[in-house]
N, C-alpha and C positions, 0 to 999 in steps of 0.2 A: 504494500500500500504506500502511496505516495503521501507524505505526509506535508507538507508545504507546495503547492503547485504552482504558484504565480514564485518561489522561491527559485525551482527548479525551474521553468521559461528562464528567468533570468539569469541563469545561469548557462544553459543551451545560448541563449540570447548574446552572453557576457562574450562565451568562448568564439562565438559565429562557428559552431560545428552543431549541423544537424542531426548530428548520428545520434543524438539525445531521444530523438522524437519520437525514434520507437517507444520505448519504456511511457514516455510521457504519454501519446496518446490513447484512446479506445480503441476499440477493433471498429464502433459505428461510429466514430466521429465525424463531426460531419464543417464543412468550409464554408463560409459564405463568402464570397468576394467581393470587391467592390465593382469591377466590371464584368461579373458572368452572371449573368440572371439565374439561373436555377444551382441551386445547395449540392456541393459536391459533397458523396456520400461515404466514409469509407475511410480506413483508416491509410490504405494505400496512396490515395488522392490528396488528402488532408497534409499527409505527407511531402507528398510532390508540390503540390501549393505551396506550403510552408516555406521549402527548401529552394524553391523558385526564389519568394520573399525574400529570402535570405540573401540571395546573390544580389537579388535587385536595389531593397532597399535600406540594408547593414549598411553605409558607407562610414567612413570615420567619426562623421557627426551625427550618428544616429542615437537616441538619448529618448528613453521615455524620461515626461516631465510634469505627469500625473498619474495617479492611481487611485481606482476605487476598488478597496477587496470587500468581498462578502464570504460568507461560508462557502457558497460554491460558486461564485462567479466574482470576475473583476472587470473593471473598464479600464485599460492600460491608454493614456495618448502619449502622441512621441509625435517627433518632429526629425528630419533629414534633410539632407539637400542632393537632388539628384540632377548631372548637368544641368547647375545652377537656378534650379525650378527647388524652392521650400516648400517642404510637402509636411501636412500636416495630418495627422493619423490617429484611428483609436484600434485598440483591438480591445472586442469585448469575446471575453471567455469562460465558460464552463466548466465543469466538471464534477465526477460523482462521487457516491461514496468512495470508491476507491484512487481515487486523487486523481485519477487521469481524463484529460481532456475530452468530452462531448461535443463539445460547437464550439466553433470559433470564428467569427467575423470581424473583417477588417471592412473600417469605414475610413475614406478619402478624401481631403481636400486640397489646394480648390480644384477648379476643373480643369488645368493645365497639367496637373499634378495627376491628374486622373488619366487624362490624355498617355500622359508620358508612363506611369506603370502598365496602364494595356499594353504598350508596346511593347514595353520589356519584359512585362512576364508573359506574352507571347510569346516570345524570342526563347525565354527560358526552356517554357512548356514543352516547344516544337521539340528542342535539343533531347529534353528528359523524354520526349518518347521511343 
């Protein structure tokens, strides 16, 4: 049982190595993204997404700069700069008895910023298939 979960993200988070995610997520976790309309299902995908994120938008200045934790959920926001576009961000996340992650959605702004991670986690996505 994961006993800290927003503890352990930020530590995945800290290192930028997503080999953490296994452990961390469910087997039904599920993605919601900021530009795919429908809830990616699954612990393999959630995965993939994540690890996409990772590449895209870890850069040097990347820095959550709020938190809201609950028993089983937080609102994490953060802010980065990706060729020179400030993107500002929330991830709200989940989890269950067992400490590991159910849902996770990433919210984006502004629309420039949105603009510009389509692209790039496109680009990722294609690579990871």
């Amino acid at each position: 049982m994961i006993e800290n979960t927003i503890a352990n993200w930020h530590e995945i988070v800290q290192s930028r190595d997503p080999s953490g995610l296994d452990a961390l997520l469910h087997d039904d976790a599920v993605f919601h993204s900021p530009v795919v309309h429908m809830p990616q299902k699954g612990k393999h995908i959630t995965r993939m997404y994540l690890t996409a994120a990772f590449q895209v938008l870890f850069s040097e200045d990347f820095s959550y700069v709020r938190e809201i934790v609950g028993d089983r959920d937080a609102v994490l926001e953060f802010t980065t700069t990706i060729d020179g576009i400030t993107v500002n961000g929330v991830d709200l996340i989940s989890w269950g008895d067992d400490g590991r992650i159910t849902d996770f959605k990433v919210m984006l702004r502004p629309l420039k910023a949105v603009n510009l991670i389509h692209q790039k986690m496109a680009e990722m996505l294609q690579k990871a298939s």
